[in-house]
C-alpha positions in Angstrom: -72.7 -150.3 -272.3 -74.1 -150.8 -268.7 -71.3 -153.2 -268.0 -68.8 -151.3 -269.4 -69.5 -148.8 -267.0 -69.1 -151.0 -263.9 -66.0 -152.0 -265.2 -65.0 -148.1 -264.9 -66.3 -147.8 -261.7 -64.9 -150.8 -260.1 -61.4 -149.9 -262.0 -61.8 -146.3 -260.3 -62.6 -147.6 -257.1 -59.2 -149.9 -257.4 -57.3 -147.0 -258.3 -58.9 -144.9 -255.3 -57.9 -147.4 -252.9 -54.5 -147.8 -254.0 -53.9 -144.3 -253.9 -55.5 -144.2 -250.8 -53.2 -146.7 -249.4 -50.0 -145.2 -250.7 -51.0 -141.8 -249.2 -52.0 -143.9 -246.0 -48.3 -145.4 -245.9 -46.5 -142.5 -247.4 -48.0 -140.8 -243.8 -47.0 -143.5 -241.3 -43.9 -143.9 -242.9 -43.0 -140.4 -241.9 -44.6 -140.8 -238.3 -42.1 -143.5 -237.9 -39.4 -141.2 -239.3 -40.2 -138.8 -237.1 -40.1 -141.1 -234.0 -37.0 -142.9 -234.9 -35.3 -139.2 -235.1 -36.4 -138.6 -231.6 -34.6 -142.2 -230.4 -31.7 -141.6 -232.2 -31.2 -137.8 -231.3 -31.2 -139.8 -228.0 -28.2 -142.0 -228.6 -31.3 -144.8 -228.5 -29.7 -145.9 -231.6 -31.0 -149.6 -231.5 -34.6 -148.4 -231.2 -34.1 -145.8 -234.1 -33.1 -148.3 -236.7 -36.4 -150.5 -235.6 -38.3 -147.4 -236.8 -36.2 -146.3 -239.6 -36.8 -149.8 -240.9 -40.4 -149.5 -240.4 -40.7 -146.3 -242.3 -38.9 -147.8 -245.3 -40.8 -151.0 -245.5 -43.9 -148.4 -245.8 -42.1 -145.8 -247.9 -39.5 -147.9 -250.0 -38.6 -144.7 -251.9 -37.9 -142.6 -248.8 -34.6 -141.4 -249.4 -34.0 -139.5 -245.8 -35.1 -142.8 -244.2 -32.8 -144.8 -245.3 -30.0 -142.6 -244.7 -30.6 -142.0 -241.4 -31.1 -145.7 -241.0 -27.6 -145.9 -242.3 -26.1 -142.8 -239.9 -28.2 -145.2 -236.8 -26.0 -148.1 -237.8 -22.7 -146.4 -238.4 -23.4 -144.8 -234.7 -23.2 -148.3 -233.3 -20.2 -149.2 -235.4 -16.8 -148.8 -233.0 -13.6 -148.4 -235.3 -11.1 -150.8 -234.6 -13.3 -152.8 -232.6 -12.9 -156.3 -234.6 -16.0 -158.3 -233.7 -19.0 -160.1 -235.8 -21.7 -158.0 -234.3 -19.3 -155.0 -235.2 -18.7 -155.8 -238.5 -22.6 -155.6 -239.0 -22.9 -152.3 -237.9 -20.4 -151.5 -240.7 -21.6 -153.9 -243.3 -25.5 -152.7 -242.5 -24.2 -148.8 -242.5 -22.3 -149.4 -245.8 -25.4 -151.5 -247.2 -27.5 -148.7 -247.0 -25.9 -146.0 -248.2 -24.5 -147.8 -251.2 -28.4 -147.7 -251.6 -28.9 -144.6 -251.3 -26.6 -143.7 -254.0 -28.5 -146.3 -256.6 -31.4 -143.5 -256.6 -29.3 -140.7 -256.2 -25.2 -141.1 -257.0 -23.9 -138.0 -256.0 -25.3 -137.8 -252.5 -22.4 -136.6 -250.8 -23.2 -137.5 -247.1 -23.6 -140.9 -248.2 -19.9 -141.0 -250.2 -18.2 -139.6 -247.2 -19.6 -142.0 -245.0 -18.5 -145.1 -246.9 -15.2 -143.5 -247.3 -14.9 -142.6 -243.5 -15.5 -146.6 -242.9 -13.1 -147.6 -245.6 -10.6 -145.1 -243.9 -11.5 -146.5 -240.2 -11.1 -149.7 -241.4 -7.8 -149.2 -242.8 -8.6 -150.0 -246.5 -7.1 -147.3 -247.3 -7.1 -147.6 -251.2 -10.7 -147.7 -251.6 -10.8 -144.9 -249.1 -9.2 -142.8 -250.9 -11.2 -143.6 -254.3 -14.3 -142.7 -252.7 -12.9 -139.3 -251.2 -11.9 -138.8 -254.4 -15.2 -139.4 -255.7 -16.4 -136.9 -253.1 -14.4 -133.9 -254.8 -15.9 -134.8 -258.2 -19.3 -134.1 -256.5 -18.2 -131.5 -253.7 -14.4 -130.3 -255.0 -14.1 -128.0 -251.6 -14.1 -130.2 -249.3 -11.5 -129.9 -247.0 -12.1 -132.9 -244.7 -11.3 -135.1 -248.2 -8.7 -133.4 -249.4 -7.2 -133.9 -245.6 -8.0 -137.3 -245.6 -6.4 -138.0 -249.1 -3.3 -136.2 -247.4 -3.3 -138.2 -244.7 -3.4 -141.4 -246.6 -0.3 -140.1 -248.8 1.4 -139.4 -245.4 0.4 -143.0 -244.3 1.6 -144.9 -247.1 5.2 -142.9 -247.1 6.2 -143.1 -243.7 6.4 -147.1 -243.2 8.5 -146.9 -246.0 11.4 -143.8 -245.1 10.9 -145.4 -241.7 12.2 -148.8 -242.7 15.1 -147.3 -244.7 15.9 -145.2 -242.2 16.1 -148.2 -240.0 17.9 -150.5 -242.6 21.0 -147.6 -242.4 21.0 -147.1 -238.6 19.5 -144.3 -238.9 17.6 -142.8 -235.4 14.9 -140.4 -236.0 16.3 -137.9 -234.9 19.3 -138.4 -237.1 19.4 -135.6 -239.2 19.5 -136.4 -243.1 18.7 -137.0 -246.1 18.7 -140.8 -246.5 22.7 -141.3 -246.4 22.3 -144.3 -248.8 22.3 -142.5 -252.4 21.1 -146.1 -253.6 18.4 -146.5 -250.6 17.6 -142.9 -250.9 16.7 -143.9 -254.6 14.9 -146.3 -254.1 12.4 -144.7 -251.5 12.1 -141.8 -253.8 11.0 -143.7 -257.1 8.0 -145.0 -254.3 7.1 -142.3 -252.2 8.2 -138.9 -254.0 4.9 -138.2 -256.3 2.5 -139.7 -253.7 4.2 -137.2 -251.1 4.1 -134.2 -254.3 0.3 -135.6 -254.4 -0.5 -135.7 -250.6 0.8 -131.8 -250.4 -1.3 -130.7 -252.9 -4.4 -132.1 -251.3 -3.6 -130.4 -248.0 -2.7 -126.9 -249.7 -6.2 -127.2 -250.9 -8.0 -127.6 -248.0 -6.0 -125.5 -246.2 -6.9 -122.6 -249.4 -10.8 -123.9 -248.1 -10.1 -123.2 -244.4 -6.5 -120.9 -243.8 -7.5 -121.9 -240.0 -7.1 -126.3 -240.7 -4.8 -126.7 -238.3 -4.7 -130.4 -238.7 -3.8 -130.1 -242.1 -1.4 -127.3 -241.8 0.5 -129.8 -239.1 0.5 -132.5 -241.8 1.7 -130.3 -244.4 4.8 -129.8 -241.9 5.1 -133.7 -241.9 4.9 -133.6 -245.6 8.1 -131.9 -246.1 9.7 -133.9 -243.7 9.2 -136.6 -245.9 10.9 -134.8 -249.1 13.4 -133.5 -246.8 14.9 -137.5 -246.1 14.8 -137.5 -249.9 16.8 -134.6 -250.8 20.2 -135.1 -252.6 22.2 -132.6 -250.5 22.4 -131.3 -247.3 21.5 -127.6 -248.1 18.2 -129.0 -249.6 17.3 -131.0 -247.0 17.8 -128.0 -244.4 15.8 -126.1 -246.9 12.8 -128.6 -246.5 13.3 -128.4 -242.9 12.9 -124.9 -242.5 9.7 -125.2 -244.4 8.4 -127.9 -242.3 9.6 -125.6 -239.2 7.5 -123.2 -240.9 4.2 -125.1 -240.8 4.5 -126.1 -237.6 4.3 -122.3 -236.5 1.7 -121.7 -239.0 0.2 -124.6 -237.0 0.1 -123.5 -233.7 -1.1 -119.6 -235.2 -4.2 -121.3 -236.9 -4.9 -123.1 -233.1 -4.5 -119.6 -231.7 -6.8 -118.5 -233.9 -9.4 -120.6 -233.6 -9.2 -120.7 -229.8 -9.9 -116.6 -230.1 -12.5 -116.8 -232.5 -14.6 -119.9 -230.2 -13.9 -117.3 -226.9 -15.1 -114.5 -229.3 -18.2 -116.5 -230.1 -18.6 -117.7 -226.3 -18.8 -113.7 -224.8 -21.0 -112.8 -227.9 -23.7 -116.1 -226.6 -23.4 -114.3 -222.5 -23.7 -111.1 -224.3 -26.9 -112.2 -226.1 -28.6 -114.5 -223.4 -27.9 -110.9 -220.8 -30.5 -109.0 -222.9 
């Protein structure tokens, strides 16, 4: 019996301690949280991941650590810029929100990221699966519905562009595609992702009437379907509507430059009393 009871106690004491050490680590791991947020909110982004990484290696279940250990390594990551260190950046950034997503999978800072390196990167296929995994998780979200309308407008260009060129055509030939064979053959690749790549822009315009980026694609859009028209009326037609959105365009830029100087003399207003 007596030894039964030391057991206990000794077990107790075990358990004590551990909890005692968890709640020990749990606390520093936050402390260093805390300071890396201070160094990174000072571009010190270098310094930030040193405690970012400290505060997981204490907290390995700290969720908010490790993404803003990924955001501190995506901050040091320069698009285009092709060089190993880099690269790191971009692996290490991707890394660690991929693991982020293993505890929770719809996190949606941590899918936009990943997609906004893909897209930076140019992969633009697996960019736009994970913006479209970001609208199964967030389904207003303009900026990937832009993106995905962007990535349409990037894969049809190249390829009007190069028939265009293959009939000595100039760009600012009018058209359609004068080639009813060539004309064909860019519209069996390019019509549905154009149809597709509208339709992602309407809807994030429908989010935000004031997108002007979008609204300016949207008129790029139908310039595509315009070259692919089968008669000259349609493709003025197509024309006109991509005339259209770039007024609508410059309206939404109007806008929002009144609504920032709006916000701006409401700040004096407030800081005066």
């Amino acid at each position: 019996m007596k030894l039964n009871i030391q057991r206990a106690t000794t077990a107790l004491a075990a358990l004590v301690l551990i909890l005692s050490t968890a709640g020990c680590n749990r606390l520093r791991s936050r402390d260093n949280l805390n300071k890396g947020v201070r160094e990174y909110k000072g571009a010190k982004y270098a310094e930030a991941v040193k405690y970012f990484q400290t505060a997981i290696e204490l907290d390995p279940d700290f969720t908010t650590a490790r993404l803003y250990l990924a955001t501190a390594y995506m901050s040091q990551w320069i698009p285009g810029a092709d060089s190993e260190e880099n690269n790191k950046y971009a692996k290490a950034a991707e890394d660690n929100f991929k693991a982020v997503l293993e505890k929770d999978p719809n996190d949606k800072l941590a899918i936009a990221s990943i997609g906004s390196i893909y897209y930076n990167q140019k992969k633009f296929d697996i960019a736009k699966e994970w913006n479209e995994r970001l609208l199964k998780v967030d389904p207003q979200n303009k900026e990937a519905l832009y993106t995905l309308g962007v990535i349409a407008w990037g894969k049809a260009y190249p390829v009007r562009g190069e028939a265009r060129a293959k009939l000595s055509m100039k760009p600012e030939d009018p058209g359609p595609l004068k080639d009813k064979k060539v004309r064909e053959e860019v519209k069996a690749k390019n019509y549905q992702l154009v149809q597709d790549g509208i339709v992602a822009l309407q809807k994030a315009v429908a989010v935000d009437a004031n997108y002007d980026d979008a609204l300016a694609y949207l008129n790029l859009m139908h310039r595509e379907l315009a070259d692919l028209s089968d008669s000259t009326d349609d493709y003025k037609k197509e024309i006109a509507i991509a005339d259209d959105f770039v007024q609508k365009t410059l309206d939404a830029k109007k806008r929002k430059a009144e609504e920032a100087e709006k916000k701006a003399s409401q700040g004096i207003k407030a800081d005066a009393k």
